[in-house]
N, C-alpha and C positions, 0 to 999 in steps of 0.2 A: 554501402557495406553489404556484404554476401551474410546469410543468416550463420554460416560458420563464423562468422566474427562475434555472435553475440554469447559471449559464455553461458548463460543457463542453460539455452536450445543447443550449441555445442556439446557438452555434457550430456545432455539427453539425448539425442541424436548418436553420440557416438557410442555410448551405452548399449543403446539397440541394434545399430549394426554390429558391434562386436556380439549379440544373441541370437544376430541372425532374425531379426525382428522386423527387418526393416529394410524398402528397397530405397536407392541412392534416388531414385528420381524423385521420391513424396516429398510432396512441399512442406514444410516445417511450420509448427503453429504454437503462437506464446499464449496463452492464460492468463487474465488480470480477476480476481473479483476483490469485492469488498460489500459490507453488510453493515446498515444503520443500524444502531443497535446498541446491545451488548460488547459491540465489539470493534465498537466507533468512538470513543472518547472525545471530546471538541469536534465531532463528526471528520478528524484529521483524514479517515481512510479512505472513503468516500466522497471528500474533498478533491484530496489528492487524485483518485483514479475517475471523476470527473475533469479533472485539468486534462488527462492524459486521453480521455474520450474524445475532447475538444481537440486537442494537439492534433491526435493520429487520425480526425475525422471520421470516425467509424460511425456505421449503421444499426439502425436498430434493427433485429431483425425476428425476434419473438421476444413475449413478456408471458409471465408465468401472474395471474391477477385472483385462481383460485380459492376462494373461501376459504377453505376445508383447508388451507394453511394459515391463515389469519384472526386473532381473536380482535374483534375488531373494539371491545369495549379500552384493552391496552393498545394498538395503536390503532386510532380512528383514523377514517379517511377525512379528507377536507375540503371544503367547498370553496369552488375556484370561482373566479365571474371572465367567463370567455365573449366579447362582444356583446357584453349586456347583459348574458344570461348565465344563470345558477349551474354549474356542473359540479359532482359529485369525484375527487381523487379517490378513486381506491389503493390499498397498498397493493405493490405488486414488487414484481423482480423482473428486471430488464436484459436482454441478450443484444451483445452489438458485436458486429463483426465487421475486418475491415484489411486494412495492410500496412507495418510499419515504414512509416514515412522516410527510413533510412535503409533499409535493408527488405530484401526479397523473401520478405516471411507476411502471413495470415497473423493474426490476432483475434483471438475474441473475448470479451468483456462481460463479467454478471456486478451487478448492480441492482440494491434493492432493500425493502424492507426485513431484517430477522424473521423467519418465521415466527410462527406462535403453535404451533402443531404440527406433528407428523414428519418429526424431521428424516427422518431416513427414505421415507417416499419422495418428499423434496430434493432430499440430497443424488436420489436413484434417477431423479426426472432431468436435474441438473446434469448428471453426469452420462447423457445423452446428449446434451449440447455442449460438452467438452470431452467427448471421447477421442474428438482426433486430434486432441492436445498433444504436442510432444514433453513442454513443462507449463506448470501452474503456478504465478505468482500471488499470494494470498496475503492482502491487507487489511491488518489490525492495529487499531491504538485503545491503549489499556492507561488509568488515571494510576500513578505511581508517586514513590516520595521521592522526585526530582527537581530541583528548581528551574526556576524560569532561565533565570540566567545563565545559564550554562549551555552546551550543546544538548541534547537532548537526546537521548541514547534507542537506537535502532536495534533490537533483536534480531536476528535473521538466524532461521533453524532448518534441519532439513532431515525426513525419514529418508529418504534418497542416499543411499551410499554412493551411487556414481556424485551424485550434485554433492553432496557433503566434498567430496575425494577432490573435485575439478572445482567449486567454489570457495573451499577452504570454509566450511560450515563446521558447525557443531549440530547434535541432536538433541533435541530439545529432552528437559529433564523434569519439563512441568508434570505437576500431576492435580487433580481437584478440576473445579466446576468449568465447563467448557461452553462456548456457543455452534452456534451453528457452523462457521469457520472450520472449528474441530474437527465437527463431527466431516464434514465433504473433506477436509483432509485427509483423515481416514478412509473413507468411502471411495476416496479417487487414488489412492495410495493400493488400496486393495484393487482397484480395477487396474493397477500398472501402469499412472500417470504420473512421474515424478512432480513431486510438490514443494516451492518454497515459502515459509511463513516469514512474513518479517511486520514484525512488530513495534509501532512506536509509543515512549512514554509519554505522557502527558501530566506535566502539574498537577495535584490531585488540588490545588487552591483555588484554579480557574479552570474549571474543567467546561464553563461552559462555551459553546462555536460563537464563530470558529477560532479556529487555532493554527494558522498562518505558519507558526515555529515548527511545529509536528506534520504538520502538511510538507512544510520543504525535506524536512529529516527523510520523510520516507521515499520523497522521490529522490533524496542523492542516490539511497541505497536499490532504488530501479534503474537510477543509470549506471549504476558498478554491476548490479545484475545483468544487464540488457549491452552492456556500451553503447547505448543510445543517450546522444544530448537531449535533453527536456528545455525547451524554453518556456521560464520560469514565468516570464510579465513581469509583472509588479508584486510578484510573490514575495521577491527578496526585502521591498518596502513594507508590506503587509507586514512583515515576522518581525521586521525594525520596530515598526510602528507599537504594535504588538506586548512586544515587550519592554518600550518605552512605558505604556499602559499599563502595564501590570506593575511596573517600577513605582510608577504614581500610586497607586491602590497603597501598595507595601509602605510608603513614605506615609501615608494619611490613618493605618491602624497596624498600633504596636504589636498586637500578637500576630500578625500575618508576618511582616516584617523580620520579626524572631524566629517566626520560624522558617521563612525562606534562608535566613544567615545560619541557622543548624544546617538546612540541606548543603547548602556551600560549603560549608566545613567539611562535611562527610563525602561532598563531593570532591573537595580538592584534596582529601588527605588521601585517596585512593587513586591506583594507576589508571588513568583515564585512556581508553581507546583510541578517543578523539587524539589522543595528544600523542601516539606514537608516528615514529620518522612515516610510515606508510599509510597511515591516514593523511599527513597534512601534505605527502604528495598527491595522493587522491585528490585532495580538495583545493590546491595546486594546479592538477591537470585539468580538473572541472572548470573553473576560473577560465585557463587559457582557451579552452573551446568554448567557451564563450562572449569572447573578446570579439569587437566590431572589429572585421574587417581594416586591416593598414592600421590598426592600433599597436605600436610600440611601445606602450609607456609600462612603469613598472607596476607590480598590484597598488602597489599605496598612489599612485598617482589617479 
């Protein structure tokens, strides 16, 4: 795939040629981060764009480990035993750069612990190592009143009018307490990097990791972003399994149980997303590229 096939960087790209911003020869570069945290629910985000680290093989290529961003009494480091011997994890935030495994684009990836201080220096330092982004994908899952049972519902927003216009986005309409996430959204938005959020819910009954179900949710909506296939593993058993697990929990105490069958109601009385004719082709098309090879059989088979 030519990186003109992958819609986000399409959109961005054409964006800046149309401002005269940009020559036709610059290689095109996608943006993934995600942030433990605040802004990692079942740690789904960070889950997810470690699957995608591993996929796409990318390199580490700086970590960002200083103090003066971490209080270390909230999140402590941890003692590792490497060949016998005592070593000290500091928090830190990871840079990986690399090439998507389908298409003739760069990638680079941030990864890491939330700050705990001085976020706008963070965010200033950060966005030296994504300035030759053409778009930013930014993953977060947030604990909501959704059940388990259900599909699990994907946010995707965008301050970007061209990406809103050519992804079919909305802009987002939150307003109140933000994380780190936010605030580099804004900071990279002002530096002239279009930026997508997408956001997954998470249970607020089982919020603790991982969360298998909100891990898959966010990678379908990077491969609608991207048109890049993601092979999943044993993802799709994981979320099975999952929430099998959570089934069992609800069966053995009544008031979780009540109230998972409130969310269901209120989830099925409303027009669901999920369930319009262009979602369940989406997920349709997903299905068939991921079919072995001389497999003809139908999905139920």
């Amino acid at each position: 795939m030519d990186c003109a096939g992958i819609p986000i960087i399409r959109a961005a790209v054409d964006a800046q040629r149309a401002a005269g911003t940009r020559a036709d020869d610059d290689r095109p570069t996608l943006g993934v981060i995600a942030f433990e945290g605040w802004n990692d629910a079942g740690e789904a985000a960070t889950d997810a764009l470690e699957l995608l680290r591993e996929t796409w093989g990318v390199r580490q290529i700086a970590e960002i480990d200083d103090e003066q961003y971490y209080d270390f009494q909230f999140t402590r480091p941890q003692v590792r035993r490497v060949g016998g011997e005592s070593r000290i994890d500091w928090p830190r935030t990871r840079i990986y750069s690399g090439t998507l495994p389908e298409a003739d684009c760069d990638v680079v990836m941030v990864s890491g612990m939330e700050p705990s201080f001085k976020w706008r220096a963070f965010s200033a330092l950060l966005e030296e190592y994504l300035s030759g982004a053409d778009a930013i994908i930014l993953l977060g899952a947030l604990l909501a009143d959704v059940p388990h049972s259900r599909p699990l519902p994907v946010s995707v927003t965008s301050e970007d009018a061209a990406l809103r216009h050519e992804l079919d986005l909305e802009r987002s309409s939150y307003e109140g307490p933000t994380g780190v996430l936010g605030v580099l959204e804004n900071q990279l938005g002002l530096a002239g990097i279009p930026v997508v959020s997408a956001w997954v819910a998470v249970p607020n009954y089982v919020a603790q990791s991982p969360s298998p179900k909100a891990q898959l949710a966010l990678l379908g909506r990077m491969e609608e972003l991207t048109g890049i296939t993601i092979p999943y593993g044993d993802l799709h058993e994981d979320a099975q399994a999952w929430e099998t697990g959570v089934d069992e929990l609800a069966q053995h105490d009544a008031e979780i149980a009540d109230y998972v069958a409130r969310l269901e109601q209120m989830r099925d009385a409303t027009d669901l997303p999920e369930a319009s004719g262009e979602a369940i082709a989406q997920e349709f098309e997903r299905f068939l590229r991921r079919r072995p090879p001389g497999d003809k059989g139908s999905p139920s088979s």
